[in-house]
N, C-alpha and C positions, 0 to 999 in steps of 0.2 A: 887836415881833417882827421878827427877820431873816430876810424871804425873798424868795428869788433872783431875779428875774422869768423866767419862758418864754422858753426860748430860741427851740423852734421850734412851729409851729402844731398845737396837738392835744397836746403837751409839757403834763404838770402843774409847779406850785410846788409846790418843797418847803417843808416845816417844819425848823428848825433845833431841837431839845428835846433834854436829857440822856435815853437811854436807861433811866438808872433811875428817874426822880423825876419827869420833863417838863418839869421847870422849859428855860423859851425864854429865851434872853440877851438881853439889852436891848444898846443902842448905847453906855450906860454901862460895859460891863463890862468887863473885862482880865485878861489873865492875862497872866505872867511868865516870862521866859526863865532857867529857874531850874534846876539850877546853872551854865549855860553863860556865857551872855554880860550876861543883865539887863533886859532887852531889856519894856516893856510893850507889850502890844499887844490887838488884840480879834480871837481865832484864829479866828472863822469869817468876817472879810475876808477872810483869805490863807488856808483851808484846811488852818491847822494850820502853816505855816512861817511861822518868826519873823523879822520886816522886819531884824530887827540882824545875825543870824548865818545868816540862808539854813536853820536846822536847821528838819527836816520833824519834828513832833512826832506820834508814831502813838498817842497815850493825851492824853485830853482831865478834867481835873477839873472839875467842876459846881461853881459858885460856892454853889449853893443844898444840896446835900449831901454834897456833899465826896467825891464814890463818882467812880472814873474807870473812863472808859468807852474803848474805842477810836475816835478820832478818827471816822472816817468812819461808826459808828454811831447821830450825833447827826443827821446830815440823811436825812430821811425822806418821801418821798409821803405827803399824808392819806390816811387810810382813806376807803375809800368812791371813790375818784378814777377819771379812766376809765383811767387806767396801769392801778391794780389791778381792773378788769373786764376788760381784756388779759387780764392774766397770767392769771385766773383761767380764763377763756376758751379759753386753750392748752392747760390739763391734763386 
């Protein structure tokens, strides 16, 4: 599983999962810089930009269902975290 460490104190980890399936990408996996430059690479290193061409790609496909999702929809706080007793807390 890919995730990020704590940046700061009190800070939860995220989960990195496809928004539709949950499938979590392993350190194996790659996508491809397709049609542009060619470029493999494993998009949640760099946040979705491809090491070859600088392109910031805003749609991410799940190796495990093939459904694309918007890029920044796949990193997520777990449920239950104290972020989300925050947020719940404000409203």
């Amino acid at each position: 599983m890919s995730t990020p460490p704590a940046s700061h104190k009190g800070e939860q980890r995220q989960i990195i999962a496809c928004p539709e399936c949950d499938y979590r990408p392993t350190p194996l996996d790659r996508w491809r810089c397709l049609p542009r430059c060619g470029t493999a690479f494993h998009t949640f290193w760099t946040r979705g930009t491809c090491p070859g061409c600088g392109l910031q790609w805003p749609w991410t496909q799940c190796p495990a269902c093939q459904k694309r999702s918007p890029h920044e929809r796949w990193y997520r706080v777990p449920e239950g975290s104290t972020e989300d007793a925050a947020l719940e807390a404000q409203t």
